[in-house]
C-alpha positions as CSV (number, residue, x, y, z in Angstrom):
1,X,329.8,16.1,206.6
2,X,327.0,15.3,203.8
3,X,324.2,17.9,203.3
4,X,321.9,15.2,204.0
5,X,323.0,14.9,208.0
6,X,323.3,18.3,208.8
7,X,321.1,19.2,211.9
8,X,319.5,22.0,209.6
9,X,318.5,19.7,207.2
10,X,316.8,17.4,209.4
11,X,315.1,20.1,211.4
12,X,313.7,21.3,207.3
13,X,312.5,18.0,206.5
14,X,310.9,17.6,210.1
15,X,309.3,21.0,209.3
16,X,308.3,20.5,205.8
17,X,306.7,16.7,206.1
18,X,305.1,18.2,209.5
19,X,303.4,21.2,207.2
20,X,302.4,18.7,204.5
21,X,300.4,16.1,206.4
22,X,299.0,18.8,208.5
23,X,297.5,20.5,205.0
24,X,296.8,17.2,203.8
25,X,294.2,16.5,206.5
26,X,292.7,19.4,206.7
27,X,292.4,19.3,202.9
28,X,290.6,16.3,203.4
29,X,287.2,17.8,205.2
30,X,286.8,19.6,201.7
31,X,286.4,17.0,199.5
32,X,283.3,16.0,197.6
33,X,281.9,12.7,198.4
34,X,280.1,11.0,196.1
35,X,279.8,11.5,191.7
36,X,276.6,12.8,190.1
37,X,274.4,10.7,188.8
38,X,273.9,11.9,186.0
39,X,277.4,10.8,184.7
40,X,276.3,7.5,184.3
41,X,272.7,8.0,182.8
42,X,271.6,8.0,179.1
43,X,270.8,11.6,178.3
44,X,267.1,12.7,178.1
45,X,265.9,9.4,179.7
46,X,263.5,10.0,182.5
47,X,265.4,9.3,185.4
48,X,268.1,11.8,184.1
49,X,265.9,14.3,183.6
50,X,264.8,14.0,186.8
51,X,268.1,13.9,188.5
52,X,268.5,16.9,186.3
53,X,265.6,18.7,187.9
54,X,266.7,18.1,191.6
55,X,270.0,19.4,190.7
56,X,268.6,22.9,189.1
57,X,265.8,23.5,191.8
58,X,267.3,21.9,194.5
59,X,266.8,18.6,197.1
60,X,263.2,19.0,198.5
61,X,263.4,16.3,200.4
62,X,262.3,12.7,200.3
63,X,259.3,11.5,198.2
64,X,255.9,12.1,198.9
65,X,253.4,9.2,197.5
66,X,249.8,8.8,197.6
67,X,248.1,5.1,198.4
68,X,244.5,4.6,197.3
69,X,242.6,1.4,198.9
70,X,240.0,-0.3,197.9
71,X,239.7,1.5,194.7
72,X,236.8,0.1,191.8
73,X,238.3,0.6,188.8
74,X,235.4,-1.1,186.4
75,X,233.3,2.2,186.8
């Protein structure tokens, strides 16, 4: 009888190609989504430096902005 068909070597591959799916998944939950901008910026531009400081001093959260109306701007 051929290595190959031996009831040992079955049960091994079972085993083995059980073990590797199982680490593949949980592998899975520690990937990084997503590829910093800055990769694809032109250095020193503004919008790299800013990306630059949100990476150094960490996410503060979203935008704050300030809306004038009704502003005279001829004085």
């Amino acid at each position: 009888m051929p290595f190959v068909f031996r009831k040992t070597t079955k049960i091994f591959t079972l085993v083995l190609t059980v073990l590797m799916v199982t680490i593949g998944v949980l592998s899975c939950s520690k990937l990084l989504r997503g590829l910093n901008q800055n990769v694809s910026l032109v250095a020193h531009s503004d919008i790299f430096d800013y990306f630059e400081a949100l990476y150094e001093y960490g996410f503060a959260g979203p935008p704050g902005y300030v809306i004038f109306n009704n502003v005279d701007y001829s004085s």
